[in-house]
KOLMI-352337 format. One record per residue: residue number from 1; residue in one letter; x, y, z of N, C-alpha, C in turn. Coordinates in steps of 0.001 Angstrom, whole numbers, plus 524288, in hexadecimal, padded with zeros to 5 digits. Example, Ala and Ser with C-alpha at 12.3 -4.5 7.8 and 13.67 -1.06 7.14 Angstrom:
<site i="1" aa="a" n_x="83386" n_y="7E9C6" n_z="81E78" ca_x="8300C" ca_y="7EE6C" ca_z="81E78" c_x="83390" c_y="7F31C" c_z="81E78"/>
<site i="2" aa="s" n_x="83232" n_y="7F736" n_z="81BA8" ca_x="83566" ca_y="7FBDC" ca_z="81BE4" c_x="83264" c_y="8001E" c_z="81EBE"/>
// end
This chain:
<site i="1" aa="x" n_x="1A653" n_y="18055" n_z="E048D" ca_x="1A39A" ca_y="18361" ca_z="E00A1" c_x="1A71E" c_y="184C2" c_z="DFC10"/>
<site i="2" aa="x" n_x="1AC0D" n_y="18736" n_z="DFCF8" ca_x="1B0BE" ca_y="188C1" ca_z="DF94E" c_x="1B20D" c_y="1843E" c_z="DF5A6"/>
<site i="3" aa="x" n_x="1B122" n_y="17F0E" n_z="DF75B" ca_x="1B259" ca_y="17AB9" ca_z="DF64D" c_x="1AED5" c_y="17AA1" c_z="DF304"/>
<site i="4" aa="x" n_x="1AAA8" n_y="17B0B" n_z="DF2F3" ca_x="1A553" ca_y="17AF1" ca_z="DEE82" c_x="1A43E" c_y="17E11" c_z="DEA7D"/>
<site i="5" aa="x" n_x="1A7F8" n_y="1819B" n_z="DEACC" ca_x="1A71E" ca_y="1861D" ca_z="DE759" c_x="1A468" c_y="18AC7" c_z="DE896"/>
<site i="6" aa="x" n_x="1A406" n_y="18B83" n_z="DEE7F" ca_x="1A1AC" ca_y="18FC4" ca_z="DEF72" c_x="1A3E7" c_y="192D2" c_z="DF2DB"/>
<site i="7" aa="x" n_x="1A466" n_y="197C4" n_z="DF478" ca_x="1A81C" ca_y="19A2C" ca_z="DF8B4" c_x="1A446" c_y="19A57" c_z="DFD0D"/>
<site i="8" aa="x" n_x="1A560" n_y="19B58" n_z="DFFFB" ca_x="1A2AD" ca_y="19B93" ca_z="E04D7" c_x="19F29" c_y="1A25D" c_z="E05B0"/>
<site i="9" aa="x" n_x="1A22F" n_y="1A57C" n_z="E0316" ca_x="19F77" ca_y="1AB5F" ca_z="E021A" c_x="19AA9" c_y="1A9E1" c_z="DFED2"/>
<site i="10" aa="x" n_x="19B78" n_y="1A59D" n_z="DFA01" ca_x="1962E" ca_y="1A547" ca_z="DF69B" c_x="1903E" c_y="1A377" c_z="DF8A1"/>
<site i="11" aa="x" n_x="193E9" n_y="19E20" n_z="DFC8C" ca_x="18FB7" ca_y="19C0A" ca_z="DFEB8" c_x="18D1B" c_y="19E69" c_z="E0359"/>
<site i="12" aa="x" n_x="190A4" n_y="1A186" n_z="E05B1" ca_x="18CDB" ca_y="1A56E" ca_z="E0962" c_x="18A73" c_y="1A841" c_z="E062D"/>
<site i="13" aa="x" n_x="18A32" n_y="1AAE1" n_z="E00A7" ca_x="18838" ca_y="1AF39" ca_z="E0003" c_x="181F6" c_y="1AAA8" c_z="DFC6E"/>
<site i="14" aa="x" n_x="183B3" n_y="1A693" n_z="DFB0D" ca_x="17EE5" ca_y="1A487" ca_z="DF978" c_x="17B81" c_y="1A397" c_z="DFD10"/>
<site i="15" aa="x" n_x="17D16" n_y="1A219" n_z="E02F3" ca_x="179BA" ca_y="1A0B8" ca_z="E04AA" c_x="1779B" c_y="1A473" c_z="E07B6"/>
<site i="16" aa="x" n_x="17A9F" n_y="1A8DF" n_z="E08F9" ca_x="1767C" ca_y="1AD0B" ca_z="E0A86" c_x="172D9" c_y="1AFDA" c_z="E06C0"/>
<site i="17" aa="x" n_x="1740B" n_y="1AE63" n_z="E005B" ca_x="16EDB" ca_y="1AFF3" ca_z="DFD8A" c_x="16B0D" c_y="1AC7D" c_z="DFDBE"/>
<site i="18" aa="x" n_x="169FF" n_y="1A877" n_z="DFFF1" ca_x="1657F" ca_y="1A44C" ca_z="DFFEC" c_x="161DF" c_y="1A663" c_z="E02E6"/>
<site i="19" aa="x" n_x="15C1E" n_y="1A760" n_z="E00A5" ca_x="157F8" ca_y="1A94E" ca_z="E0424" c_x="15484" c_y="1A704" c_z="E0195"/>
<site i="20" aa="x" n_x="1517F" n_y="1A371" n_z="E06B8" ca_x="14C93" ca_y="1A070" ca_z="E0300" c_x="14C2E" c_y="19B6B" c_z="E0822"/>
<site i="21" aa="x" n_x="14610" n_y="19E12" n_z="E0905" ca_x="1432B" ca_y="19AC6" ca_z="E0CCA" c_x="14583" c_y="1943B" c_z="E0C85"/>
<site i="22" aa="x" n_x="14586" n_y="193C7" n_z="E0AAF" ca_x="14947" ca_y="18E1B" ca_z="E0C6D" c_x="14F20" c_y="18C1F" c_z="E098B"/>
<site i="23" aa="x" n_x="1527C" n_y="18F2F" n_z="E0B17" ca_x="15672" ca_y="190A3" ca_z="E0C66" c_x="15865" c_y="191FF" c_z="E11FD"/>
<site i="24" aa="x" n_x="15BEB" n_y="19014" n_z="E153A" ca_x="15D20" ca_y="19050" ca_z="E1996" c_x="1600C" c_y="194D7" c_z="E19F6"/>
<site i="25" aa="x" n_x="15E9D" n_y="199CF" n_z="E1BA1" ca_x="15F6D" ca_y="19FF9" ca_z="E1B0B" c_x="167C2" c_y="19E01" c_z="E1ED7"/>
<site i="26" aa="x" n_x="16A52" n_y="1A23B" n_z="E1AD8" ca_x="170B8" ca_y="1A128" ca_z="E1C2E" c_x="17176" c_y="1A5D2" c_z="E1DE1"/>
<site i="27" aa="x" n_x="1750A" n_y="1A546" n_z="E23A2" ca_x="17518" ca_y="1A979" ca_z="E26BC" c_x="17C05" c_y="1ABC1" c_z="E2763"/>
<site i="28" aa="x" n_x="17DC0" n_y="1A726" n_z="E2608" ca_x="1858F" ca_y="1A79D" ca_z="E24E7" c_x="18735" c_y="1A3A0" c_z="E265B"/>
<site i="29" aa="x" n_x="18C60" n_y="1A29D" n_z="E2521" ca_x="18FF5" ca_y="19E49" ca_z="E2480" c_x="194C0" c_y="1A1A4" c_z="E2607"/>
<site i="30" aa="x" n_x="19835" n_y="19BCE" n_z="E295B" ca_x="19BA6" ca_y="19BAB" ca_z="E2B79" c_x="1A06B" c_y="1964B" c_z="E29C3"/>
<site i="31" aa="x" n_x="1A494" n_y="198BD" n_z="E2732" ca_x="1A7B3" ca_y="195C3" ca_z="E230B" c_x="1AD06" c_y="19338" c_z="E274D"/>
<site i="32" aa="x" n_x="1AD1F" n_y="19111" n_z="E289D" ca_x="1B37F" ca_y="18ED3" ca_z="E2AAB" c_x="1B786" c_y="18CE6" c_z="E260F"/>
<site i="33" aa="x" n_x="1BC96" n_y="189D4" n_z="E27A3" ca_x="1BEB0" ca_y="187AA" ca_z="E23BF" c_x="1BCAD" c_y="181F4" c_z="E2299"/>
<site i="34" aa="x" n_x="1B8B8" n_y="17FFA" n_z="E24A2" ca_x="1B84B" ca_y="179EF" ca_z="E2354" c_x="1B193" c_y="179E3" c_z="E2578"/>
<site i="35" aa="x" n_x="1AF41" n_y="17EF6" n_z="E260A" ca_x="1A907" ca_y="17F05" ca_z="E26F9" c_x="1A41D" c_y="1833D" c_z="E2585"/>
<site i="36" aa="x" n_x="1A1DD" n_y="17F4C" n_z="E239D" ca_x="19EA2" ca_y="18643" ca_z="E22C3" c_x="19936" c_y="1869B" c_z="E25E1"/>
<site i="37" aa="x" n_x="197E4" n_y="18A46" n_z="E28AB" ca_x="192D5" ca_y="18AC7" ca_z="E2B81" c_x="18E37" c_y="18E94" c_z="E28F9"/>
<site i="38" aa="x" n_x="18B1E" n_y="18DD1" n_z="E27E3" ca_x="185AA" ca_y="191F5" ca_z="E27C5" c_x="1812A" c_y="1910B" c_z="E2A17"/>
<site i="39" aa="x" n_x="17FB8" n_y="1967B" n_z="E2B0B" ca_x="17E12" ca_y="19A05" ca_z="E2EB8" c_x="1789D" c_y="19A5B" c_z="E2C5D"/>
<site i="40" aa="x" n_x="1744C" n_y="19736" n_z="E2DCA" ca_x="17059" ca_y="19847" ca_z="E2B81" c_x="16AE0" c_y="19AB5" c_z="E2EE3"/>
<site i="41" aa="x" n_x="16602" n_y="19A3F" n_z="E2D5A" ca_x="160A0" ca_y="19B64" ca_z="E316F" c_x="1610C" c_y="194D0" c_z="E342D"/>
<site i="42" aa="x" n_x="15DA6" n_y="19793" n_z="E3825" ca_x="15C9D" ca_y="192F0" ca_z="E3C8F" c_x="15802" c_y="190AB" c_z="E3814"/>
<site i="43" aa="x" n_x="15782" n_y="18AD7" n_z="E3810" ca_x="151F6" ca_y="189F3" ca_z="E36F2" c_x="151B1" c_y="184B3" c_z="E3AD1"/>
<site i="44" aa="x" n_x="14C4A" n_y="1847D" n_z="E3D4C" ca_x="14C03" ca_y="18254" ca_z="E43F7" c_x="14BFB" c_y="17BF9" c_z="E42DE"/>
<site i="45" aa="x" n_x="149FC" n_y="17A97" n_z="E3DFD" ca_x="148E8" ca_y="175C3" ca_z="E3CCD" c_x="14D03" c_y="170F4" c_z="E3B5F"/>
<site i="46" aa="x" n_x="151A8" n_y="17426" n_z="E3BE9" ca_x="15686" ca_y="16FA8" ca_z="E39B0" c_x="154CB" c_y="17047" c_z="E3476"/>
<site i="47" aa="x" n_x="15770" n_y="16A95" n_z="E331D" ca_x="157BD" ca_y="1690D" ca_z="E2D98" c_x="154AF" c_y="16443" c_z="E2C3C"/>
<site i="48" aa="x" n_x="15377" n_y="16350" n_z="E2841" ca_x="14FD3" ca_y="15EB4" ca_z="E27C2" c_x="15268" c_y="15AA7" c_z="E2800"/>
<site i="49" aa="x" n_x="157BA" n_y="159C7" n_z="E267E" ca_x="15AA8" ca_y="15597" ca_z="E2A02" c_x="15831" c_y="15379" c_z="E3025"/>
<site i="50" aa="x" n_x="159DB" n_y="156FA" n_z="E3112" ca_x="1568B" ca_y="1562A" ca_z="E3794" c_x="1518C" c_y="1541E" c_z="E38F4"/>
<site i="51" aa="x" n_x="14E52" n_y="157C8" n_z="E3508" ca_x="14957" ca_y="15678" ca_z="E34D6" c_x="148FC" c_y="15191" c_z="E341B"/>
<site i="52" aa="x" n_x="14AA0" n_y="15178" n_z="E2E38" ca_x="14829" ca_y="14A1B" ca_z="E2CCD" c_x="14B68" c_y="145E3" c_z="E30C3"/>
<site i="53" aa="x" n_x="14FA3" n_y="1489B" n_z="E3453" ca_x="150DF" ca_y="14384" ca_z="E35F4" c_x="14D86" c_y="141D6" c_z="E3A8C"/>
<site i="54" aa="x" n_x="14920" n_y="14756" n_z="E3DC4" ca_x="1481C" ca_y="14553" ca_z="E437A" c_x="140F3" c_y="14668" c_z="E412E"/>
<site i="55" aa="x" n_x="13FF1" n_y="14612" n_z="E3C3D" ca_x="13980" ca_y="145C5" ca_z="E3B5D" c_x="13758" c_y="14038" c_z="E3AAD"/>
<site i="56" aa="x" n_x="137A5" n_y="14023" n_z="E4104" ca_x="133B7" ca_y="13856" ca_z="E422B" c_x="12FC8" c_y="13AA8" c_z="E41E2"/>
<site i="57" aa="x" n_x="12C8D" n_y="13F4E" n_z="E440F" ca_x="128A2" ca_y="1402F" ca_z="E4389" c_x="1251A" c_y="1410A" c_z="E3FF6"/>
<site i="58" aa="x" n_x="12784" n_y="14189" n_z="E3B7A" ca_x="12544" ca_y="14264" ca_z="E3540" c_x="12534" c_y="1487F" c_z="E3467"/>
<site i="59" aa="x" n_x="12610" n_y="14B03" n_z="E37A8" ca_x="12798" ca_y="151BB" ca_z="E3612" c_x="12658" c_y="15461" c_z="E3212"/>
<site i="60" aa="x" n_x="12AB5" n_y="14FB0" n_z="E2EA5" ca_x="12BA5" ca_y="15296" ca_z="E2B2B" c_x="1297D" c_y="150CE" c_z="E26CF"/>
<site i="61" aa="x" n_x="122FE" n_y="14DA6" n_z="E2623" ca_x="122E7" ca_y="14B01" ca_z="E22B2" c_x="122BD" c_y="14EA0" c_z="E1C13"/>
<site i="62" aa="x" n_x="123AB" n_y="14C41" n_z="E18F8" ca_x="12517" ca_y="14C97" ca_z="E13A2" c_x="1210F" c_y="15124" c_z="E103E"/>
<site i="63" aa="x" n_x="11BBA" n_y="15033" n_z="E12C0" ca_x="11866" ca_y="15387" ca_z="E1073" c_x="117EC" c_y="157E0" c_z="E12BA"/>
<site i="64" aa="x" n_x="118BE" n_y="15849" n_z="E1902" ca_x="11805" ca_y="15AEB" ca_z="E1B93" c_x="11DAC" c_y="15F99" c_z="E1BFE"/>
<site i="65" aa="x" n_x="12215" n_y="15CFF" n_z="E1EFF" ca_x="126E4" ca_y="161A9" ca_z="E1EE2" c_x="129F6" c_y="15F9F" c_z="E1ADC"/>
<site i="66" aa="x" n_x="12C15" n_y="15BB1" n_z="E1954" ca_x="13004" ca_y="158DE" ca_z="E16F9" c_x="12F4B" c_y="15C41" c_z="E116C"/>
<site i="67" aa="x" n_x="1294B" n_y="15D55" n_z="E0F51" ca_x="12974" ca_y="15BD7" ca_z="E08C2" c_x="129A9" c_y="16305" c_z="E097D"/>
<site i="68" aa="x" n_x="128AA" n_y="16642" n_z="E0BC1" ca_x="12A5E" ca_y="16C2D" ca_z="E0DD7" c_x="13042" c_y="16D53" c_z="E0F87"/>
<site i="69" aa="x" n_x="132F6" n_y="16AF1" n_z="E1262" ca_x="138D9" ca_y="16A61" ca_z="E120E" c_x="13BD9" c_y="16A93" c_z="E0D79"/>
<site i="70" aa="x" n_x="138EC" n_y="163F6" n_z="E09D5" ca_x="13B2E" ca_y="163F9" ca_z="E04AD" c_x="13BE5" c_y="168DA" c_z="E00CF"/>
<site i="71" aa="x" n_x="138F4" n_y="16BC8" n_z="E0068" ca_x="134C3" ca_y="1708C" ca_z="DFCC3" c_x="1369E" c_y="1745E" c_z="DFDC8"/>
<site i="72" aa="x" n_x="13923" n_y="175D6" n_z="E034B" ca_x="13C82" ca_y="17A28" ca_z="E06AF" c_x="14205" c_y="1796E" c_z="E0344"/>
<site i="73" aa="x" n_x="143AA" n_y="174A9" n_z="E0397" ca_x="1497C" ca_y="174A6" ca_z="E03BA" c_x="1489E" c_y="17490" c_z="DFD66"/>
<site i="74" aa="x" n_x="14607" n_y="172A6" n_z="DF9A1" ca_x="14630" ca_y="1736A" ca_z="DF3F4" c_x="1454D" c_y="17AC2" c_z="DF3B7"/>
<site i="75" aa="x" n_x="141AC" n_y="17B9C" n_z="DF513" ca_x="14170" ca_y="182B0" ca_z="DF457" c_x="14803" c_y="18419" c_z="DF574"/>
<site i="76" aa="x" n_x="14A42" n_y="182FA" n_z="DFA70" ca_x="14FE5" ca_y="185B3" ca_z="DFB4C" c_x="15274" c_y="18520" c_z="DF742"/>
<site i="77" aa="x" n_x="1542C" n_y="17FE1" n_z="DF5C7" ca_x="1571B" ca_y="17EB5" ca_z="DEFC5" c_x="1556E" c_y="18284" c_z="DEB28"/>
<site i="78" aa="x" n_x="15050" n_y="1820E" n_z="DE9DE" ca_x="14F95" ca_y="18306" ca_z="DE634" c_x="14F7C" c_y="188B6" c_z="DE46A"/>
<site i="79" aa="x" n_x="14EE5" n_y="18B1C" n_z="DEA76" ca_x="150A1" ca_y="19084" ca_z="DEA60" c_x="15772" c_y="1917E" c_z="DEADC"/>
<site i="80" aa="x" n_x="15B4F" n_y="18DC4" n_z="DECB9" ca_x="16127" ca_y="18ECD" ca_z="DEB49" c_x="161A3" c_y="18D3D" c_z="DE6E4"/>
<site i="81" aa="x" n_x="15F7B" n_y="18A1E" n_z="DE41A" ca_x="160C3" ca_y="188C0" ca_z="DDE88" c_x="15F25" c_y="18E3B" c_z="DDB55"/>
<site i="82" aa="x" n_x="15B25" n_y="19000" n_z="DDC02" ca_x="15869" ca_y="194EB" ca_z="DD7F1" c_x="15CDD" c_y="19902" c_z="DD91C"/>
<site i="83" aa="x" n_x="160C3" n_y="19828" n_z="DDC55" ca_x="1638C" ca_y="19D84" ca_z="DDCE6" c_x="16668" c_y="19CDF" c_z="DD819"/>
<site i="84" aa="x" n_x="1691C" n_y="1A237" n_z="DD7FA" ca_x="16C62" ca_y="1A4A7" ca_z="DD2C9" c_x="17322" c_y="1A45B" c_z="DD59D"/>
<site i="85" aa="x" n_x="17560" n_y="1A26D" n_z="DD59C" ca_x="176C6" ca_y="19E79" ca_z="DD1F2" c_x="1730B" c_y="198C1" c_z="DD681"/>
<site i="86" aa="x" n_x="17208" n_y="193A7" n_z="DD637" ca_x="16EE0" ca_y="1916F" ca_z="DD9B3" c_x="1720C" c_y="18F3B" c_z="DDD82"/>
<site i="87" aa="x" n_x="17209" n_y="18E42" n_z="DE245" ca_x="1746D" ca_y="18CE4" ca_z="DE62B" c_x="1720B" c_y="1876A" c_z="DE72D"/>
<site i="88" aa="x" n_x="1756C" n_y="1837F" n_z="DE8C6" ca_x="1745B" ca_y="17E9D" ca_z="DEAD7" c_x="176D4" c_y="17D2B" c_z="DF015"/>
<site i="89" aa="x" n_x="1727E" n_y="17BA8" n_z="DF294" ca_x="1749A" ca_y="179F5" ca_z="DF6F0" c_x="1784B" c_y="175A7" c_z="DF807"/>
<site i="90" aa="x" n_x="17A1C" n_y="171D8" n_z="DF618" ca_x="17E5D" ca_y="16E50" ca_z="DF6F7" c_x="17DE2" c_y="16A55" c_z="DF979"/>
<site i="91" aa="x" n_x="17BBE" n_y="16B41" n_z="DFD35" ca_x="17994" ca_y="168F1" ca_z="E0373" c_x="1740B" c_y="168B0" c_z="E0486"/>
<site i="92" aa="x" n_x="170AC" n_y="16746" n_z="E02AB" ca_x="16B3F" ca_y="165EC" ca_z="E03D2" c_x="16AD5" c_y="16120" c_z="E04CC"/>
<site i="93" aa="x" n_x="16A27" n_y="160D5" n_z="E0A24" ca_x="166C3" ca_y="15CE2" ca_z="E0C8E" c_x="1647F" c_y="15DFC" c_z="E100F"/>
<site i="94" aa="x" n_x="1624E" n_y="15A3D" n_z="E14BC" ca_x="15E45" ca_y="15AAC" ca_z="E17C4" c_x="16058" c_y="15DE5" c_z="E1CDC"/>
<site i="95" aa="x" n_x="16636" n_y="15DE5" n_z="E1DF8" ca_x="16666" ca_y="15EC7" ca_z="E2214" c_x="16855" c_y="165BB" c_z="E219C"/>
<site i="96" aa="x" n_x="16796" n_y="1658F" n_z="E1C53" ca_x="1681B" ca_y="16B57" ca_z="E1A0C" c_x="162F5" c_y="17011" c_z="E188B"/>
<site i="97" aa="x" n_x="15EC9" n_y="16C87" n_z="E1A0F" ca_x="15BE2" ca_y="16EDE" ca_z="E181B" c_x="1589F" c_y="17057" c_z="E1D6D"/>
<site i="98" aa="x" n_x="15865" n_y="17550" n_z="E1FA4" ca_x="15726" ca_y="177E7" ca_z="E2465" c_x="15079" c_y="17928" c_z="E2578"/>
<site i="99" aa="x" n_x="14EA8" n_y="176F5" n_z="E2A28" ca_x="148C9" ca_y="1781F" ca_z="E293B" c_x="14764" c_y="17CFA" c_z="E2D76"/>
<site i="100" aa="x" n_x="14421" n_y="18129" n_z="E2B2C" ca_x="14465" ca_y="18473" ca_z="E2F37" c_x="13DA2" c_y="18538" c_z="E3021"/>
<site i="101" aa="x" n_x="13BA6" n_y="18135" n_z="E2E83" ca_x="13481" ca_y="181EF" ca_z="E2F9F" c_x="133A7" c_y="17BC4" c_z="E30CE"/>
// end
């Protein structure tokens, strides 16, 4: 994180201001010298990584959960972007993006 330009006090304190239904609620972090852990809500569903890799069954089709997933994870952004100063996540992808319904 220090490496990026951020201290590790900032990025805890940003991410415990994040509140917003799809946002993965941050509960604390745990810093080593070569690791960093956080501490978030349970959500039961994994990640859509997961998802899309074991949906033979069609689950998740596109109109049905997929194009509601998409729409979830644009609301989260678009609510860290609207922040003052705006926050970006760095790391968005699939196996980042947590399903809890």
């Amino acid at each position: 994180t220090e490496k990026k330009g951020i201290s590790k006090e900032n990025l805890v304190s940003i991410l415990k201001s994040l509140r917003h239904t799809n946002v993965v609620q941050f509960l604390g972090a745990f810093f080593s010298a070569d690791r960093i852990a956080l501490l978030t809500e349970f959500l039961p569903r994994g990640d859509l990584h997961r998802l899309l890799g074991r949906d033979t069954s069609g689950q998740l089709g596109w109109y049905r959960r997929g194009r509601a997933v998409a729409l979830d994870v644009v609301r989260g952004i678009v609510y860290m972007h609207s922040r003052k100063p705006p926050v970006a996540h760095m790391d968005l992808k699939p196996a980042n993006c947590l399903l809890g319904r």
